[in-house]
N, C-alpha and C positions, 0 to 999 in steps of 0.2 A: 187899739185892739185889732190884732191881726187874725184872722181865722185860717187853718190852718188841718190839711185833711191828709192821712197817710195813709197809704195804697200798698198792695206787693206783697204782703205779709201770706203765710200758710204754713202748711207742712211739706220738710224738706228729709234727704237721707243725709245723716254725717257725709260730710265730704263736699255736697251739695251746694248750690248758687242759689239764692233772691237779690233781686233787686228791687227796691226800697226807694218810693216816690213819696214827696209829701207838694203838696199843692197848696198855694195860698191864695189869701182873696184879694193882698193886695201887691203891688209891683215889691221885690223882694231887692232888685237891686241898689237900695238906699237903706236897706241892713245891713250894718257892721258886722253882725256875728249872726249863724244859722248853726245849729247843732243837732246833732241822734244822742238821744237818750237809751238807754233799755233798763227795764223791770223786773224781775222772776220773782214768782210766789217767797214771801218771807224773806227779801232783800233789798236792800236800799236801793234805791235810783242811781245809777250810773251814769255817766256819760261818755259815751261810745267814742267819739268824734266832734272835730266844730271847724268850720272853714268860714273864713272872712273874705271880705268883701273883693281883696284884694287877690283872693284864691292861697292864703295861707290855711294849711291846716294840719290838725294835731289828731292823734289817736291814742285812745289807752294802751296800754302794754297788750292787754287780751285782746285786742282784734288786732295790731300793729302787722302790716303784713299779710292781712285776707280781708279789710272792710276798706273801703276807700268812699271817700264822701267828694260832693260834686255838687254844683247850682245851675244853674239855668234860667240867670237872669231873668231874659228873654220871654223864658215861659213861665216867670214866678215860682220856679221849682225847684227844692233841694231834693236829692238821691242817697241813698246807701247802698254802694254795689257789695255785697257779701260772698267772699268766696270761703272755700275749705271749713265750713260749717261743721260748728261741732257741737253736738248735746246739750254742753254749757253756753251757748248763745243763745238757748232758749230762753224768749222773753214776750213780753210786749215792750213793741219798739214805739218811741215818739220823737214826734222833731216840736221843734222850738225855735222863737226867735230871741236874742238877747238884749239883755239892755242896755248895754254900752257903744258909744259909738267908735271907744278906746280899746276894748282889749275885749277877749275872747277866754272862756276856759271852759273846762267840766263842771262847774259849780250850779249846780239847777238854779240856786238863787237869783243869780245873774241872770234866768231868763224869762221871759213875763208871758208870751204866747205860746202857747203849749197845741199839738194838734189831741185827738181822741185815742190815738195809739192804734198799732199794729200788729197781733199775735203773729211769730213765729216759733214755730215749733219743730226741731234737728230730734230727727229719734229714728231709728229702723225698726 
């Protein structure tokens, strides 16, 4: 059980930047897979992004291109830098760690540590 705390979240204007810290309690670089989730009111659980150990990573088509994900070993921290925000990225954001020490995806299933989540909210 990893424990797991996400930071950075608020209100932003369309167009706008957060960046999106999650802190864990234990040394992160002997996870295989670290991933961002997001949530909105009456929608499934998505997954944003996931970067491996190796510093491979993937993004959904809807952030491809304004969310970039990052680790920091070092300091047991994963990141979500967010740029060009838009309305529909409104969520609560969560990170997670996976359970594989093989492969990596969007599938919530495959992740077992979850942090508390992060409301961000894109609106003028």
């Amino acid at each position: 059980q990893v424990q797991l705390v996400e930071s950075g979240g608020g209100s932003v204007q369309p167009g706008g930047s957060v960046r999106l810290a999650c802190a864990s309690s234990s040394y992160i670089g002997s996870i295989y897979c670290m991933g961002w989730f997001r949530q909105a009111p009456g929608k499934e659980r998505e997954g944003v992004a996931y970067i491996t150990r190796g510093g491979t990573t993937h993004y959904a088509d809807s952030v491809k291109g304004r969310f970039t994900i990052s680790r920091n070993d070092a300091k047991s921290t994963l990141y979500l830098q967010m740029s060009t925000l838009k309305p529909e990225d409104t969520a609560i954001y969560y990170c997670a760690t996976g359970r594989s020490q093989s492969f990596c995806n969007h599938d919530y299933r495959d992740y077992n540590s979850w942090g508390q989540g992060t409301q961000v909210t894109v609106s003028s």
